[in-house]
C-alpha positions as CSV (number, residue, x, y, z in Angstrom):
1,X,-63.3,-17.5,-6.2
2,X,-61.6,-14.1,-4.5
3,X,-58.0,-14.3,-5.7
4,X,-56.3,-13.7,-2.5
5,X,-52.1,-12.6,-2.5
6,X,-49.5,-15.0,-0.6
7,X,-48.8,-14.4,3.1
8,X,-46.1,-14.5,5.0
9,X,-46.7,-18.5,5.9
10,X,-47.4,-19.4,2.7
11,X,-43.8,-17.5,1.3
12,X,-42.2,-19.4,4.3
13,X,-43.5,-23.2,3.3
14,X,-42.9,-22.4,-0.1
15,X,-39.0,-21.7,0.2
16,X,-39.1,-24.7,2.4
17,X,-40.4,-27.0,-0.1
18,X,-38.6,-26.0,-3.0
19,X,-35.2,-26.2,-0.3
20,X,-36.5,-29.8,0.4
21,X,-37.0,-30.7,-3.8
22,X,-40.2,-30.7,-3.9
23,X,-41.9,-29.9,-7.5
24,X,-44.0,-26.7,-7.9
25,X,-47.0,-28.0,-8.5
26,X,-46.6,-30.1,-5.7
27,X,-46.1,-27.2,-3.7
28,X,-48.9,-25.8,-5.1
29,X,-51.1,-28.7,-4.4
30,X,-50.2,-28.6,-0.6
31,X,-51.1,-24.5,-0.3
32,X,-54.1,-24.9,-2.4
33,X,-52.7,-22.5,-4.7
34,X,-52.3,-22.4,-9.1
35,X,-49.3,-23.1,-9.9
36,X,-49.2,-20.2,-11.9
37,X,-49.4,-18.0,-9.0
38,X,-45.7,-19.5,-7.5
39,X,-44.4,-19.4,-10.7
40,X,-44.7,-15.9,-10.8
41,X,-44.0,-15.3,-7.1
42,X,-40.7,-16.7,-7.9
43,X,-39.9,-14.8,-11.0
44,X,-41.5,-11.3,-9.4
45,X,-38.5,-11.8,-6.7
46,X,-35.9,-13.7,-7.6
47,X,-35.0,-11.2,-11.1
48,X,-31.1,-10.8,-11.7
49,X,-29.9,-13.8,-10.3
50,X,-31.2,-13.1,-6.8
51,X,-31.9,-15.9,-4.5
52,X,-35.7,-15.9,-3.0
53,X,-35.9,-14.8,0.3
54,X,-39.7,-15.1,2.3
55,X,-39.4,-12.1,4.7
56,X,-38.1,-9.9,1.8
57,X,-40.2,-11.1,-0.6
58,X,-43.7,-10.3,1.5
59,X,-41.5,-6.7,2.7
60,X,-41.3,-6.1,-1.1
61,X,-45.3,-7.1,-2.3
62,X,-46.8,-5.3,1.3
63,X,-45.0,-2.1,0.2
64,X,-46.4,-2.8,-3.9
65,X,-49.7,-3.0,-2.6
66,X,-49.7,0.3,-0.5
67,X,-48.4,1.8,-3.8
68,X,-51.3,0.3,-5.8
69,X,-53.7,1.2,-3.3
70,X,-53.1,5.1,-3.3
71,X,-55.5,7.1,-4.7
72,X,-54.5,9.6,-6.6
73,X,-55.8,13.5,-5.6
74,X,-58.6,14.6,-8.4
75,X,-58.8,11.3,-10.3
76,X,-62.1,12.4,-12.1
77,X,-60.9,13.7,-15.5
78,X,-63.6,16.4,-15.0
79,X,-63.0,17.6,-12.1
80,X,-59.0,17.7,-13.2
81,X,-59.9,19.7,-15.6
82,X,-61.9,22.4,-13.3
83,X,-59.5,22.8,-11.0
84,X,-56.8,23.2,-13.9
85,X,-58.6,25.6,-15.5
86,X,-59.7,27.5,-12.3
87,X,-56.0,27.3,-10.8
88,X,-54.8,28.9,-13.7
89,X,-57.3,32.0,-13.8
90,X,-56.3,32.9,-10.0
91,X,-58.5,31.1,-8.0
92,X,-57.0,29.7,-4.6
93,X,-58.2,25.8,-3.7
94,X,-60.5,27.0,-0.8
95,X,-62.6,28.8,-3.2
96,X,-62.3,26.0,-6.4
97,X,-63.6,24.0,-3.6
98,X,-66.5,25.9,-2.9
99,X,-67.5,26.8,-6.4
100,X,-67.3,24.0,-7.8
101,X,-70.4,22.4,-6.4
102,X,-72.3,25.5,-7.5
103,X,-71.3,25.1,-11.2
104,X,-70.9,21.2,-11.2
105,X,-73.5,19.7,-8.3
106,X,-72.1,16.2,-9.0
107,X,-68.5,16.9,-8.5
108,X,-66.3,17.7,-5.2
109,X,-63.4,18.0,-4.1
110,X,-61.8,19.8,-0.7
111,X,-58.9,22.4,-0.7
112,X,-56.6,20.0,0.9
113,X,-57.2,17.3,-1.6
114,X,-55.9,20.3,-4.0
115,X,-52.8,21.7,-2.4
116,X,-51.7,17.5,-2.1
117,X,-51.7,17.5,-5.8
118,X,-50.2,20.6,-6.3
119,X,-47.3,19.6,-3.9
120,X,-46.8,15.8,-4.9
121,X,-44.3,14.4,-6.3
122,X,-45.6,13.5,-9.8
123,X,-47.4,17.4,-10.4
124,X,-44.6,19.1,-8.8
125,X,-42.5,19.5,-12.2
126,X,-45.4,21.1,-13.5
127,X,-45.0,24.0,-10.9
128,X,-48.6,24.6,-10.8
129,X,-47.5,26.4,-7.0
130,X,-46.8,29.4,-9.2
131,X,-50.4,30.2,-9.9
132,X,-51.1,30.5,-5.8
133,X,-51.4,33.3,-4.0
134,X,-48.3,33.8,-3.1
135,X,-46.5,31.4,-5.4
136,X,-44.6,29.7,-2.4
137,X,-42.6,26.3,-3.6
138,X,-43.7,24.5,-0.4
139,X,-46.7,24.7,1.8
140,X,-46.1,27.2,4.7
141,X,-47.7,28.2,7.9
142,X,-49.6,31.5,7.6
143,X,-46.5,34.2,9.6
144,X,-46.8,37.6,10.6
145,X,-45.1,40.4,8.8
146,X,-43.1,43.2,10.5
147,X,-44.2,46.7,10.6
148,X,-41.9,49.8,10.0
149,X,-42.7,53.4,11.2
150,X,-44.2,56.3,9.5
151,X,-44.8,59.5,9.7
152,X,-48.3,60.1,11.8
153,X,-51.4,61.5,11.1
154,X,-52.5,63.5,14.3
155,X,-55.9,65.1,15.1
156,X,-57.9,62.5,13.7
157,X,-61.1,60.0,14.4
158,X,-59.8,57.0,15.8
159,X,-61.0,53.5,15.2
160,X,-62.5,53.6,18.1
161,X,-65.2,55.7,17.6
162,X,-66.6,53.9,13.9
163,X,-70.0,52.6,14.7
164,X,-69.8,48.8,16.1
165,X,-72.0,47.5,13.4
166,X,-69.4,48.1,11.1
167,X,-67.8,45.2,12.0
168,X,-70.2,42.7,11.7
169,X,-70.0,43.5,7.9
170,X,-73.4,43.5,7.5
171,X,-73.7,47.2,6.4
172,X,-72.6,48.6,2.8
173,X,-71.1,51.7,2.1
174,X,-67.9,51.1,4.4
175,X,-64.5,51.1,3.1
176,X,-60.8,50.7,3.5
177,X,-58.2,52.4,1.7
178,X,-54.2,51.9,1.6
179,X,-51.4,52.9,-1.1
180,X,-49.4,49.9,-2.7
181,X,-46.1,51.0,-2.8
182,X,-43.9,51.3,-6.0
183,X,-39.8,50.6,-5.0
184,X,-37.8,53.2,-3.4
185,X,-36.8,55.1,-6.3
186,X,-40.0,55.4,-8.1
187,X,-42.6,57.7,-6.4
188,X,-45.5,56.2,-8.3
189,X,-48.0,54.4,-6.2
190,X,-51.7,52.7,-6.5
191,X,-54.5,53.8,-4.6
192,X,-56.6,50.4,-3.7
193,X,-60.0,50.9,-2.0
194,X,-62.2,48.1,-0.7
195,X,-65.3,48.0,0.8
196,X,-65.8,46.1,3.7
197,X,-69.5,43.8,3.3
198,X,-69.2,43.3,-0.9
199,X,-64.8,43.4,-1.0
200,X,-65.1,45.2,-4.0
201,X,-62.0,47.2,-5.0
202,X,-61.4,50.3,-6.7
203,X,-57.7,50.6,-7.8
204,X,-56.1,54.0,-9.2
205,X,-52.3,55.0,-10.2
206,X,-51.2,57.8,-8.2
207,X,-48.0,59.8,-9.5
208,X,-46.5,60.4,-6.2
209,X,-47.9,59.5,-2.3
210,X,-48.3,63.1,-1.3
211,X,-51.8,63.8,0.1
212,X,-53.2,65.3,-3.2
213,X,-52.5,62.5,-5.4
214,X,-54.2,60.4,-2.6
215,X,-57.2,62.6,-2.6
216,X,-57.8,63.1,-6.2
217,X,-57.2,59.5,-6.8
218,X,-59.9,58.5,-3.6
219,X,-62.6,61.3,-5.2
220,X,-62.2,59.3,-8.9
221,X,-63.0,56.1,-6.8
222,X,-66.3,57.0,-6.4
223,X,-67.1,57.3,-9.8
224,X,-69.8,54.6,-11.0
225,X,-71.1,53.9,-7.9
226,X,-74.6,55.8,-5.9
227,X,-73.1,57.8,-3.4
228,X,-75.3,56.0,-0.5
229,X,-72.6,52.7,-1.1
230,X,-70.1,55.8,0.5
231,X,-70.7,56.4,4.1
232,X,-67.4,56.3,5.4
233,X,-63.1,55.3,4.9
234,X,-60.8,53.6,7.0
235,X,-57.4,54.2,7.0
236,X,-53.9,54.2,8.4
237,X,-52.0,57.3,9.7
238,X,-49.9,57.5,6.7
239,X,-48.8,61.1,5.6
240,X,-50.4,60.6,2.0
241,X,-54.2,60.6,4.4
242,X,-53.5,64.1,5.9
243,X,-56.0,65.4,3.8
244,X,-58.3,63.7,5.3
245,X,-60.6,66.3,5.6
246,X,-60.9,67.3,1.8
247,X,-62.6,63.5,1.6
248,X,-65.4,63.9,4.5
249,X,-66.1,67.5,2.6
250,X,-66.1,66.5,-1.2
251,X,-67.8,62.7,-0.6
252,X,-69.6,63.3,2.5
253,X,-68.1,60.4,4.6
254,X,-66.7,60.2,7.7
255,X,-62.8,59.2,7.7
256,X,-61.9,56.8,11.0
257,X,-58.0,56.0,11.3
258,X,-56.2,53.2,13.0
259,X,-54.2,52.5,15.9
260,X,-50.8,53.3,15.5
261,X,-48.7,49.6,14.1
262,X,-52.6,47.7,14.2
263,X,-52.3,47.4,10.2
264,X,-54.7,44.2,10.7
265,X,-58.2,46.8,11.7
266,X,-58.2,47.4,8.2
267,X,-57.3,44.2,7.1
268,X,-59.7,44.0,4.2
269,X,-57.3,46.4,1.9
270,X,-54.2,44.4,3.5
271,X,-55.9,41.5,2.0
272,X,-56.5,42.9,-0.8
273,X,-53.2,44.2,-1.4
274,X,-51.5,41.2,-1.1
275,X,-53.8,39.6,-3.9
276,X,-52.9,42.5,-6.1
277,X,-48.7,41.5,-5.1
278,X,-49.6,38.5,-7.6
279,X,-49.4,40.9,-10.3
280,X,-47.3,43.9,-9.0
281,X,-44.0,42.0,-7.0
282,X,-42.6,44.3,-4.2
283,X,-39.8,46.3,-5.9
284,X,-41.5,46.7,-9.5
285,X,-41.9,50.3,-10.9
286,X,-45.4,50.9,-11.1
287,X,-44.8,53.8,-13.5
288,X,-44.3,51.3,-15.8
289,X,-48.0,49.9,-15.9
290,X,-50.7,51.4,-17.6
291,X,-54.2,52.4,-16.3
292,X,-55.8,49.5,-18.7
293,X,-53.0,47.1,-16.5
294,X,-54.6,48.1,-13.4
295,X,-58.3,47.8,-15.3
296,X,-57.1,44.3,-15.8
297,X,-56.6,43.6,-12.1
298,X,-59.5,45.4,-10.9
299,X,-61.7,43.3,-12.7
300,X,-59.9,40.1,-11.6
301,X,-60.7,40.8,-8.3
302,X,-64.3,41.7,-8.7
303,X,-65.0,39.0,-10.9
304,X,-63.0,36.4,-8.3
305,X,-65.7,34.2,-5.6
306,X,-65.1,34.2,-2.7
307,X,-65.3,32.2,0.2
308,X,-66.3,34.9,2.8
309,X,-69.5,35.6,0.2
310,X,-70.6,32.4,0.0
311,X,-68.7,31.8,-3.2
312,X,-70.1,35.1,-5.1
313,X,-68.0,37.7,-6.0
314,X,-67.5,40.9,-5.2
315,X,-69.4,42.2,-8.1
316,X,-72.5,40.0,-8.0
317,X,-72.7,41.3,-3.9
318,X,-72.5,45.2,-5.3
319,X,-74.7,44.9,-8.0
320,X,-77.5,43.3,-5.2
321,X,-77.2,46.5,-2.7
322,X,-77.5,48.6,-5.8
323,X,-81.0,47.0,-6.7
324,X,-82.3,46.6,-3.5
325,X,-81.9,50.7,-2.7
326,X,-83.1,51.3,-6.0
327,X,-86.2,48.7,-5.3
328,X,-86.3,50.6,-2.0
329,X,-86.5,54.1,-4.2
């Protein structure tokens, strides 16, 4: 027989009885219940003294069987141990979520199951928010961010006039580039470089944001890669990109420049950037890390699935375009 739990009726004739003198187990006999069960009813609510009280007493069980009936967020000690593992390399939830049916077909689990356990109550001393993106103690709404002037780039190829297939993605060999500022009193910047279809970055330490250090670090981006993954650079109209023209001459690209303040058109690099900010905070001195430090974060980010690729990363997507034009060769 299905055990079934007292009800509020049964709570009510059951203070009534005993009121009245009746025995337990005659109590018992009348509700069709063990006697058992009453005897601990009455000991589970009537602890230190207290007198037992029906309407309290079913208050008190309803909210201990809510309790018991929560399930906790990644009960499967397999998949627990994914996501920990995952978590802690860099990964965000949405793409754990995503790759962990392509490693694992059996197990599953969504993003939002994630961030609960992250955030609840019983996790939270673990402070497993700080291996997020941005390491925010309590789940936030995605904000804008201000924009502050600079100096302007005139006489350039505006946004306007990049070829509309370009932003479909669908095309390699079209990238974004952006400097990662250092604090105020350190000149030293990093050059980061993305390419639009495969988001794979290219990162180099720049000694100061003038427009050499911006080309020569831009020309060394290149390296490793067949020049027909370069066709052309987007950028902002920052004063380190007035040489502008020293790239479309030494790579062969065309350079295309966005609006004034409309930092999301190249919002690949902005992305980018702020993945890097995991690693660099606003206000370090980026003279103090080395170029095997910035190795180290290239190759997190090229090694890192995505979502927008289907899970793959960056480096997997490359290394397909460079066998498919050397197939097509």
């Amino acid at each position: 027989m299905q055990y079934k739990h007292l009800g509020l009726e049964e709570r009510v004739e059951l203070y009534a009885d005993l009121k009245r003198g009746l025995s337990l187990r005659a109590v018992a006999g009348k509700l069709g219940r063990s006697p058992a069960s009453l005897c601990r009813e009455l000991k589970r609510h009537t602890k230190y003294g207290r007198a037992y009280k029906p309407v309290l007493a079913n208050r008190r069980a309803n909210v201990w069987a809510a309790r018991q009936r929560y399930k906790a967020p990644l009960k499967n000690p397999q998949t627990l141990s994914y996501v920990l593992v995952k978590l802690k390399r860099g990964w965000s939830p949405e793409i754990i979520s995503g790759r962990i049916e392509m490693d694992h077909p059996s197990l599953s689990v969504s993003h939002e199951s994630i961030y609960a356990w992250i955030y609840s109550r019983r996790w939270r001393r673990n402070k497993l928010w700080g291996y997020l993106e941005c390491g925010h103690r309590k789940r936030r709404k995605k904000q804008g961010r201000k924009v502050t002037s600079y100096t302007r780039v005139l006489d350039t190829n505006s946004i306007d006039l990049r070829p509309k297939e370009v932003d479909l993605r669908q095309i390699t060999g079209h990238w974004e580039t952006d400097l990662l500022e250092s604090s105020r009193s350190c000149p030293a910047a990093l050059s980061v470089t993305v390419e639009r279809s495969t988001r794979l970055p290219r990162l180099r330490l720049v000694g100061d944001k003038t427009g050499r250090s911006k080309t020569r670090a831009l020309v060394n981006q290149t390296g490793g890669l067949p020049s027909r993954v370069w066709v052309s650079v987007t950028a902002d109209r920052g004063p380190e990109n007035k040489k502008y023209r020293v790239w479309e001459t030494k790579l062969g690209i065309s350079v295309y420049f966005c609006h004034p303040y409309h930092s999301w058109e190249k919002g690949t690099v902005e992305n980018t950037i702020k993945r890097i900010r995991r690693f660099i905070p606003k206000g370090s001195d980026l003279s103090q890390y080395s170029w095997r430090d910035i190795r180290k974060i290239e190759n997190w980010l090229a090694h890192r699935p995505m979502k927008c690729l289907q899970y793959a990363t960056p480096y997997e997507r490359m290394q397909q375009v460079i066998q498919n034009l050397e197939s097509e060769d």
